[in-house]
C-alpha positions as CSV (number, residue, x, y, z in Angstrom):
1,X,80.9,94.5,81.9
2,X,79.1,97.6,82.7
3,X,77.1,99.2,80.0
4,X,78.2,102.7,80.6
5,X,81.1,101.0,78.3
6,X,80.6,100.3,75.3
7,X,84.1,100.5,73.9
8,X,85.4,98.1,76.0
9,X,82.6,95.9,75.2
10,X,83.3,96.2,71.4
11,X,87.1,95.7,72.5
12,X,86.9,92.6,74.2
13,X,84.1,90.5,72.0
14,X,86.8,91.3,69.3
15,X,89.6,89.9,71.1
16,X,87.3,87.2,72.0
17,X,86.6,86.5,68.2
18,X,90.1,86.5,67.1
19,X,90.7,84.3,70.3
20,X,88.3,81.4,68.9
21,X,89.6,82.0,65.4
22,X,93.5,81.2,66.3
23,X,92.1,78.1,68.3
24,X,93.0,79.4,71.8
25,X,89.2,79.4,73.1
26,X,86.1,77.3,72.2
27,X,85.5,73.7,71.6
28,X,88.8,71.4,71.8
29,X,91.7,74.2,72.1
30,X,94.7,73.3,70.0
31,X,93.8,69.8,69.5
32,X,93.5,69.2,72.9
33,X,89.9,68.1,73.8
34,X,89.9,70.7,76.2
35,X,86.7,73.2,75.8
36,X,86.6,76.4,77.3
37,X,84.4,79.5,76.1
38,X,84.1,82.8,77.2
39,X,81.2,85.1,77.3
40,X,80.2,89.3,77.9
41,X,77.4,89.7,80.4
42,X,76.5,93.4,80.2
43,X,74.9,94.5,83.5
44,X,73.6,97.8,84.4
45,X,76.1,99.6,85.6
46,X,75.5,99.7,89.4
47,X,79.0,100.8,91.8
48,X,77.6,98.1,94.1
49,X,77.6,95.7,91.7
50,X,81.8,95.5,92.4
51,X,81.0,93.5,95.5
52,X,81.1,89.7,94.9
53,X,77.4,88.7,95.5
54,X,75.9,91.9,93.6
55,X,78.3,90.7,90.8
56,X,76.7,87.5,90.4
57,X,73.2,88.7,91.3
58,X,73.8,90.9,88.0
59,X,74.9,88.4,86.0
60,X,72.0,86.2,86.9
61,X,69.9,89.0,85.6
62,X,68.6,90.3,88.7
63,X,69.0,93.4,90.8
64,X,72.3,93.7,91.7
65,X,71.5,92.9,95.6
66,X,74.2,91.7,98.0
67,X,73.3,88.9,100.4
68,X,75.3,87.3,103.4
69,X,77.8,84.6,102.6
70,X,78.4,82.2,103.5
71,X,78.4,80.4,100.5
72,X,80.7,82.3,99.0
73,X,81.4,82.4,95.5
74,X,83.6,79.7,95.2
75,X,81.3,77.3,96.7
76,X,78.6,75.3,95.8
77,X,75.5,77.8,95.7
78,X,77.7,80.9,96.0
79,X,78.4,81.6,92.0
80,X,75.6,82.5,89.3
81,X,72.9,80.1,89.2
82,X,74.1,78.2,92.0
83,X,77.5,76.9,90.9
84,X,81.5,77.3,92.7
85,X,82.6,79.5,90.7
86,X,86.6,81.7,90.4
87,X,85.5,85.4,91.2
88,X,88.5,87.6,90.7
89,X,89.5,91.5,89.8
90,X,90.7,91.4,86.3
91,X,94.2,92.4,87.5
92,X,94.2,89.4,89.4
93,X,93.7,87.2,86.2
94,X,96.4,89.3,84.4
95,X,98.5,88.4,86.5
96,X,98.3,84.4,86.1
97,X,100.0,83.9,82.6
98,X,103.3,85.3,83.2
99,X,103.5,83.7,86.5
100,X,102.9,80.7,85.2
101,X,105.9,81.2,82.9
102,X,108.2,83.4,84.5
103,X,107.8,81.3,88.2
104,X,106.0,82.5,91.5
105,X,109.4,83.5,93.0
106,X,109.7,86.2,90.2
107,X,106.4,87.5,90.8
108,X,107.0,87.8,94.5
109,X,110.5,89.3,94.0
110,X,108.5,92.2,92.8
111,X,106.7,94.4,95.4
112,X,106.7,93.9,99.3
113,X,106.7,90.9,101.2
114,X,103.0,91.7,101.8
115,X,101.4,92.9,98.9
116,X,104.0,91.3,95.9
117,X,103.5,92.2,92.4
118,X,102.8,95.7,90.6
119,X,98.9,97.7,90.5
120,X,97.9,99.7,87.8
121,X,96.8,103.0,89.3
122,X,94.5,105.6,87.0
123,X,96.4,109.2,88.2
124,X,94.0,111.6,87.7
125,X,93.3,115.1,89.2
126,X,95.1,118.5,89.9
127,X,99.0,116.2,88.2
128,X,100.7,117.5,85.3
129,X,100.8,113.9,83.8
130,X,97.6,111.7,83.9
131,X,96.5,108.7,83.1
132,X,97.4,104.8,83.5
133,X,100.2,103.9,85.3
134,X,101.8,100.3,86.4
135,X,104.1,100.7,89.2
136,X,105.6,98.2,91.9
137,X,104.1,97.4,94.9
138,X,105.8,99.6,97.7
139,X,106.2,102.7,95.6
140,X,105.7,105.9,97.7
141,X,103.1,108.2,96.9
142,X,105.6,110.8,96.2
143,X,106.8,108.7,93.8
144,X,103.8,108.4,91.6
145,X,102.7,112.0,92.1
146,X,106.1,113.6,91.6
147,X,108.2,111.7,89.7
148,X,106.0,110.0,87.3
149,X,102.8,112.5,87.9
150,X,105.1,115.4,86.9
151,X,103.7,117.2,90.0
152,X,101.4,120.1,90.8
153,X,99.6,122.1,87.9
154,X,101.0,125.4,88.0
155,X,103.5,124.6,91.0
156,X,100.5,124.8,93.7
157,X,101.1,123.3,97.0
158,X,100.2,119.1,97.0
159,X,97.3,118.8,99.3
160,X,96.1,115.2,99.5
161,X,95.9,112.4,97.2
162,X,92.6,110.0,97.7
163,X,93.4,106.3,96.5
164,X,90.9,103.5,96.0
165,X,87.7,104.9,93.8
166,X,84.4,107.3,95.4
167,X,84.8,105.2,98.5
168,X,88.6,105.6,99.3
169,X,90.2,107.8,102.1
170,X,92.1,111.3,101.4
171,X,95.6,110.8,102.1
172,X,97.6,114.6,103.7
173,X,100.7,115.7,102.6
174,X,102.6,114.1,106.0
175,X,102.0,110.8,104.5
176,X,103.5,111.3,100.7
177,X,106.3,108.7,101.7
178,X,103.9,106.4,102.5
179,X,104.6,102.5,100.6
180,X,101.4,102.2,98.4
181,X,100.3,98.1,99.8
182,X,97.3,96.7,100.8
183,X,98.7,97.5,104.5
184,X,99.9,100.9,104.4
185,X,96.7,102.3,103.3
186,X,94.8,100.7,105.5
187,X,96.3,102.1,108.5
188,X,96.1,105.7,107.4
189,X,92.1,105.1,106.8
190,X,92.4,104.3,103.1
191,X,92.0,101.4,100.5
192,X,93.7,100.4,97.4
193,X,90.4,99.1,95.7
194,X,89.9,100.0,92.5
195,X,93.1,101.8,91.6
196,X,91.9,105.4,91.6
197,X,94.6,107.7,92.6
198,X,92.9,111.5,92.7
199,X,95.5,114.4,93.5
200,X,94.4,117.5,95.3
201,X,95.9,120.9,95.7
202,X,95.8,124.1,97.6
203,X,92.2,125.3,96.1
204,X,90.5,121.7,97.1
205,X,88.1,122.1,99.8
206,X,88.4,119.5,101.8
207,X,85.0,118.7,102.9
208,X,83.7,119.6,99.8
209,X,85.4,116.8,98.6
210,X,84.0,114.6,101.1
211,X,80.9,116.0,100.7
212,X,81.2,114.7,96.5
213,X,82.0,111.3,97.0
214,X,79.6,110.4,100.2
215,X,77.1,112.1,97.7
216,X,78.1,109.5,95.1
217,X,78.2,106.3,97.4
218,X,74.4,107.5,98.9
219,X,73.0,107.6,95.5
220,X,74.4,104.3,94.4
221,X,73.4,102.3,98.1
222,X,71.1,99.3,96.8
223,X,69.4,100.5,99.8
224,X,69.0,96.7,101.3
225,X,70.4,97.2,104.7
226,X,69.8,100.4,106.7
227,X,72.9,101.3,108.3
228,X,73.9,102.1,104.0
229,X,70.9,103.4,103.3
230,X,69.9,105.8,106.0
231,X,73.3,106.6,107.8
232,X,74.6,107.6,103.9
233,X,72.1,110.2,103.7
234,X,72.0,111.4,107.2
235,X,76.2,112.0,106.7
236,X,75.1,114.0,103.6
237,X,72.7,115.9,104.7
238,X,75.4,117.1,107.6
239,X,77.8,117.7,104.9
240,X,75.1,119.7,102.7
241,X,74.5,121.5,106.1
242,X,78.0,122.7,106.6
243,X,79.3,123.7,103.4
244,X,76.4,125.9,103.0
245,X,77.1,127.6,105.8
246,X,74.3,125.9,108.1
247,X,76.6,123.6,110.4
248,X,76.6,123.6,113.9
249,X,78.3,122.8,117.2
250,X,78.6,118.9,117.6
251,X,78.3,117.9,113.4
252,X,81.6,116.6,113.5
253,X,81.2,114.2,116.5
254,X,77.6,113.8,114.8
255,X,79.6,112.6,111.2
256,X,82.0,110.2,113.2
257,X,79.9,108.6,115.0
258,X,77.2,108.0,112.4
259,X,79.5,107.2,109.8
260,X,81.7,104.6,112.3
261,X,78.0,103.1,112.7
262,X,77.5,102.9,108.7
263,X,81.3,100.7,108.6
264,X,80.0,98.3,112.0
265,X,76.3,97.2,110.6
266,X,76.5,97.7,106.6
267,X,76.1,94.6,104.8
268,X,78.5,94.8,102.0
269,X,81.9,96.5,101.2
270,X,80.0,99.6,99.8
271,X,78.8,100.7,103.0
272,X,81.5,99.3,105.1
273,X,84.0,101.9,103.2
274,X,81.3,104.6,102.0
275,X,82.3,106.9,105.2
276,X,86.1,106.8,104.7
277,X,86.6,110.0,102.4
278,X,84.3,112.1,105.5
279,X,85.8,110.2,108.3
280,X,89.9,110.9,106.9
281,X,89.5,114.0,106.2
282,X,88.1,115.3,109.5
283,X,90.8,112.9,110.5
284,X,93.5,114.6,109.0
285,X,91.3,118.5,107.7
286,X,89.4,118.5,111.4
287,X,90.4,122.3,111.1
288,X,88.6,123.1,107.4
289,X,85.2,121.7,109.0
290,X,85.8,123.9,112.2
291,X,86.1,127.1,110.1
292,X,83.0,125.8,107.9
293,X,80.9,125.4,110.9
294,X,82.5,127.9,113.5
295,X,83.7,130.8,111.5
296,X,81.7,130.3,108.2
297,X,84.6,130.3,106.3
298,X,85.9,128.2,103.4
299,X,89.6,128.3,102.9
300,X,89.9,127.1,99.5
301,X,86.8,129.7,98.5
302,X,85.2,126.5,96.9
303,X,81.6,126.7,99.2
304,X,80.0,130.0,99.2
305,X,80.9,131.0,102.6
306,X,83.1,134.3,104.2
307,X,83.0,137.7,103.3
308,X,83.6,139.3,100.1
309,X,85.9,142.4,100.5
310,X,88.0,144.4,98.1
311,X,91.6,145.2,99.3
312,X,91.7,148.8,97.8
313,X,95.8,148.5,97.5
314,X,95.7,146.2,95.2
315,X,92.3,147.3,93.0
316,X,92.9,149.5,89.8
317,X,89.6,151.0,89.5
318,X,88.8,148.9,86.2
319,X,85.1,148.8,87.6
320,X,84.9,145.0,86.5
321,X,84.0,143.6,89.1
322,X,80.5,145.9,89.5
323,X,79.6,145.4,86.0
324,X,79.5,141.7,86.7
325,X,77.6,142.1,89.9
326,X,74.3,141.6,89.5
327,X,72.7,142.5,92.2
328,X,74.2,145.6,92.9
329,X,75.9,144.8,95.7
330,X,79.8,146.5,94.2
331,X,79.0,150.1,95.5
332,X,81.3,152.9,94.0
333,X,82.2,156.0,96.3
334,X,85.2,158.6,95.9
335,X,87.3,156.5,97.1
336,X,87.0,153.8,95.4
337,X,84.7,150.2,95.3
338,X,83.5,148.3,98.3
339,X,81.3,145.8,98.4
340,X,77.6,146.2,100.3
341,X,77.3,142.8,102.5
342,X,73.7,143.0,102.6
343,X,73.3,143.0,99.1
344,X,75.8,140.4,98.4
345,X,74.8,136.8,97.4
346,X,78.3,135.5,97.2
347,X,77.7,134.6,93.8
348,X,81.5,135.1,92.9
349,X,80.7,136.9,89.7
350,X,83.2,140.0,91.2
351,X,85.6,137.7,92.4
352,X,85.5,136.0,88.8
353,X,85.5,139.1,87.2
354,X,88.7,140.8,89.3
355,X,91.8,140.9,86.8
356,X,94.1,141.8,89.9
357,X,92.7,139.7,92.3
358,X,91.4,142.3,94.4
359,X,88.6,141.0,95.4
360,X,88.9,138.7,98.7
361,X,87.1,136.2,100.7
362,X,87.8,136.5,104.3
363,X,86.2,135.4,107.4
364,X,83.5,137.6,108.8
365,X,85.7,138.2,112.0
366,X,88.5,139.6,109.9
367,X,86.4,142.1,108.2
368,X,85.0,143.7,111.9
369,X,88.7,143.5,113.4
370,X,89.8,145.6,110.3
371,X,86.7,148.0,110.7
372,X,87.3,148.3,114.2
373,X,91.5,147.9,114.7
374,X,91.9,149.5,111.5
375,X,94.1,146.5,111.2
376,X,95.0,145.2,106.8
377,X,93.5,141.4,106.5
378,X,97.2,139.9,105.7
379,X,98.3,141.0,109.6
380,X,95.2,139.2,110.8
381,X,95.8,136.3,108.9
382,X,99.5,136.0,109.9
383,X,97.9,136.0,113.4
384,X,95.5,133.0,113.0
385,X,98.1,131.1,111.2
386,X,100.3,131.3,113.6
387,X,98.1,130.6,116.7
388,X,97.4,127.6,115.1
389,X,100.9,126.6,114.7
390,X,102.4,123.8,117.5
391,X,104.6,123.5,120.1
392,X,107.1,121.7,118.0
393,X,107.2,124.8,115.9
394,X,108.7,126.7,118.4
395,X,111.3,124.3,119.2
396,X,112.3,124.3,115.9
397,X,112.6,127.8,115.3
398,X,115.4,128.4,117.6
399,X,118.3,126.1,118.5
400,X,117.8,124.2,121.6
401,X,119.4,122.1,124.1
402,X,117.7,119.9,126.6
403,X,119.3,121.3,129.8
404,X,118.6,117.8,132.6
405,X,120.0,116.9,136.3
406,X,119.3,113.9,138.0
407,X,117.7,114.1,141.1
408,X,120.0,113.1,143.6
409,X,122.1,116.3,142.7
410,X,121.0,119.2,145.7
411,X,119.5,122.9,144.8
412,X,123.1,124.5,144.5
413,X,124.4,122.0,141.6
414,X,120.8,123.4,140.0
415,X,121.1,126.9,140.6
416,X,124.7,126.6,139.3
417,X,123.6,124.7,135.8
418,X,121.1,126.9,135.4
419,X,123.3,130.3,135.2
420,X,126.0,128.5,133.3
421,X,123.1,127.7,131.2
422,X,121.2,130.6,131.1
423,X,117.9,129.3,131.2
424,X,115.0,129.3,133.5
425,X,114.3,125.8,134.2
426,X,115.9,121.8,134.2
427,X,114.1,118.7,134.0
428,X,115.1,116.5,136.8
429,X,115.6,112.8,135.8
430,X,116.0,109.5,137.1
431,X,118.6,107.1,136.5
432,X,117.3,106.2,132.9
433,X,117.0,109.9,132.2
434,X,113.2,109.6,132.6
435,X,111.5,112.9,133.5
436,X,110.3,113.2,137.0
437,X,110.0,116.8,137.7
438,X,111.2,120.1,136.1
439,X,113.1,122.9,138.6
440,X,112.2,126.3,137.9
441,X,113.0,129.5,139.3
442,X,110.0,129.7,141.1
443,X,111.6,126.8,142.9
444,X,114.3,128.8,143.6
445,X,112.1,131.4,145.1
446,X,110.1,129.0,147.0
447,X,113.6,127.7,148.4
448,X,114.9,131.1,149.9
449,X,111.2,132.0,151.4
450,X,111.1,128.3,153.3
451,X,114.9,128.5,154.0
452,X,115.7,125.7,152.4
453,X,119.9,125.3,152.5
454,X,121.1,125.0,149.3
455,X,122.4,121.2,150.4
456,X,119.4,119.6,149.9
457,X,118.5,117.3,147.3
458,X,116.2,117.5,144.5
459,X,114.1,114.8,145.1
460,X,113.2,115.8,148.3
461,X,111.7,118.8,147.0
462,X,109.4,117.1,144.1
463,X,106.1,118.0,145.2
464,X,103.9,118.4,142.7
465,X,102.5,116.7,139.6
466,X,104.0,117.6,136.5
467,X,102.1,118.3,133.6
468,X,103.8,117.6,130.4
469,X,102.8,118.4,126.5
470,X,102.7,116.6,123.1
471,X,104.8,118.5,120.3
472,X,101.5,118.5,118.2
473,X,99.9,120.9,121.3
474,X,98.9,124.2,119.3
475,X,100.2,127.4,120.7
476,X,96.7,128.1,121.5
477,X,95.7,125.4,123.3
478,X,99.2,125.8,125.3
479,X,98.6,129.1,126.2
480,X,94.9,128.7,127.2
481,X,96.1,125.4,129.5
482,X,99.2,127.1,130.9
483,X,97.0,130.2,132.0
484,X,94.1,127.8,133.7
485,X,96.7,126.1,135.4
486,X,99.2,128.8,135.8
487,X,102.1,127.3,134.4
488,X,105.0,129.1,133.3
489,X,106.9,126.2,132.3
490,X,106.0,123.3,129.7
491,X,108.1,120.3,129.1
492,X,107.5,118.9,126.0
493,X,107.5,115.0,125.9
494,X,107.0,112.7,123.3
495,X,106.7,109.2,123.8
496,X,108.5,109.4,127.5
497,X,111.5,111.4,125.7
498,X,112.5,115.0,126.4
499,X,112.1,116.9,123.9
500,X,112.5,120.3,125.1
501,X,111.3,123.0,127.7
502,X,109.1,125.8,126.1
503,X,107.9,128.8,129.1
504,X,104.8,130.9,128.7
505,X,107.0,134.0,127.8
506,X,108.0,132.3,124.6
507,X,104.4,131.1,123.4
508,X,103.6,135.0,124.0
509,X,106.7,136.1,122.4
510,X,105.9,133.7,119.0
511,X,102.5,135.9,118.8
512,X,103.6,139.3,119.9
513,X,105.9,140.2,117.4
514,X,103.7,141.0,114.8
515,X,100.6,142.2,117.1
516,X,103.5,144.7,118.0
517,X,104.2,145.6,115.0
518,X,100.8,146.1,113.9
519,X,100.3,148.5,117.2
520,X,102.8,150.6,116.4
521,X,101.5,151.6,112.9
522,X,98.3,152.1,114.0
């Protein structure tokens, strides 16, 4: 028992005590001439001292220092002093005694197949409801968060959820219906380990958060094997680099690679899952560490990065926020209060102080677009959120029909589908309605120029490669692909099934609206 707890070190010597006292531990238990005593080793406290061979390393007395096994605990010169000995999580143990009475088949009708049996999970973080909870294996995560959790504090938008303790991965909102097992969690870059269950909103910064627990892990590395001790602190001193504003091109290759590195050559289970809260979040955030290091901008307004502006629509003139500046970067003119960005510090003491919430943090690009377009910060946002938007959003903003023709059908059956259609463009399939080519109206064009009669079949007329998309393409990686290549057309595909044509006039047509807009009112 760690010494950071001396409650539960009080608790259980008592339970111990009135154990002996009603004859159930000690020297022959209820008459039976069976002897069996318990004892409380207090170690100091060390996180790596929850792998197996630190454990008993600590309870020897000595430094809590893992080594290779084999042996293992269990064998002869794996357990303290040199005997087998039955090294288990305390959950484990809890679990024997009603087993033992209730039957194995009732414990295993509890759970999954895989992971049978219930977890006690410690829900902490931004829920309404926290604390211990004991739930079924194969619960969702929505589950726990929503239903028992209570939710969000203050209604705020679920982020991600990191399971398993300081060396667990963070777990996006796409995966809240994921079964909580053993398996599950390991295949979206988590663990289960100790039963932490930490829930994240809107105002988390992501690799802040990473970032915090990498920090935690490098400061408790026993520091016996280097790939824990020096590829820890390498990874957090790239993570120190980049929230303040410092990070560079190639850091996030730079944190995968080291910390992939840290997982194949530590020793123990504290190094081997140390790098899991940085690698799953630029696994699942890659685009918070892009605007850390690219646009030096922190959307959660957790690192001191971005601009400080005030939006003068929504300021009241209180003056707040320039008594609470202390450097005197809040200037006041006729027309109201700005904010001098050579003088400011981004100390948030204005954006603190604000009772409206006037005062912003924007990227730097924002703030010269608006000085220069005369453009409001909200239009440029709506922008850059919907750049970043996907191919699949499109699709699903308008109803959509997968217009196909196979391609022993001749270029009159697809100039006729296509007007009864209305649309610029059919995939041309084979037999099993696998895509082989798309027929566009450049086609159609190319047909009449090369006087091609209107008789001939399709397939005699594939004669290029086609280039397909994922759903998960952003518009702005669409639209810089289909202008290199000069596409005007782009099938969406997703594992070898249609899902729908998009053309370059509609990935313009999702942006311009609003640029319109804006360019009118200017």
């Amino acid at each position: 028992m760690r010494h950071e707890y001396p409650l539960a070190i009080k608790t259980l010597k008592e339970a111990i005590q009135q154990a002996e006292e009603a004859g159930l531990l000690g020297m022959n238990i209820l008459g039976t001439g069976f002897d069996f005593t318990v004892q409380i080793r207090e170690g100091a406290g060390a996180f790596v001292c929850g792998e197996a061979t630190s454990l008993v390393a600590s309870i020897e007395g000595k430094r809590g220092f893992p080594h290779a096994r084999p042996p293992r605990a269990s064998e002869v010169g794996g357990g303290p002093w040199g005997f087998p000995a039955n090294l288990n999580n305390v959950e484990t143990f809890a679990c024997v005694p009603p087993i033992i009475e209730k039957g194995a088949d009732w414990f295993l009708g509890i759970g999954t197949q895989g992971s049978p049996g219930t977890k006690v999970f410690s829900l902490a973080g931004k829920v309404k409801n926290t604390g211990l909870v004991e739930v079924p294996m194969g619960i969702t995560l929505r589950e726990i968060i929503f239903d028992i959790g209570g939710g969000i504090i203050g209604n705020k938008k679920f982020k991600a959820v990191q399971t398993g303790g300081p060396s667990g991965g963070c777990i996006p909102e796409q995966h809240l219906d994921l079964p909580v097992d053993f398996d599950s969690l390991w295949k979206v870059g988590s663990i289960m380990g100790s039963g932490g269950m930490v829930v994240m909103d809107e105002d988390t910064c992501m690799v802040d958060v990473a970032k915090y627990f990498l920090a935690f892990t490098q400061e408790e590395s026993c520091g016996k094997c280097p790939p824990c001790r020096v590829g820890t602190y390498q990874m957090l001193l790239i993570l120190q680099k980049i929230t303040a504003g410092e990070g560079e091109k190639g850091d996030i290759e730079e944190l995968e690679r080291i910390g992939n590195l840290v997982i194949a050559g530590s020793l123990c289970g504290l190094g081997k899952s140390a790098p899991n809260p940085v690698l799953t979040t630029i696994r699942y955030f890659r685009d918070e560490y892009e605007e850390h290091i690219h646009q030096k901008y922190c959307r959660a307004n957790v690192c001191n990065l971005g601009v400080f502006t005030i939006n003068q629509e929504e300021c009241i003139l209180c003056g707040l926020c320039k008594q609470a500046c202390a450097f005197d970067a809040v200037r006041e003119t006729r027309k109201g209060f700005f904010i001098d960005h050579d003088y400011c510090t981004h100390c948030k003491a204005c954006y603190r102080a604000c009772p409206v919430h006037a005062v912003k943090i924007v990227k730097k690009a924002f703030v010269r677009l608006e000085e220069e377009l005369r453009l409001p910060v909200e239009s440029l946002e709506f922008i850059e959120r919907r750049r970043k938007m996907t191919l699949k959003d499109i699709l699903e903003s308008r109803p959509y029909e997968v217009v196909a023709i196979t391609k022993d059908h001749t270029v009159s059956d697809a100039v006729t589908l296509m007007r009864e259609k209305n649309v610029s463009g059919l995939f041309i399939v084979d037999e099993k309605r696998q895509l082989v080519s798309i027929f566009t109206e450049r086609d159609i064009v190319r047909c009449v120029y090369d006087n091609i009669p209107t008789s001939e079949k399709l397939e005699n007329l594939i004669m290029r490669d086609i280039i397909t998309f994922d759903p998960g393409t952003d518009v702005s990686t669409a639209i810089s692909l289909a202008s290199r290549k000069r596409i005007r057309h782009l099938p969406v595909v997703e594992n070898k099934t249609i899902v729908g044509m998009i053309t370059f006039r509609d990935l313009v047509s999702y942006l311009l609206p609003e640029i319109c807009f804006m360019a009118d009112t200017m």
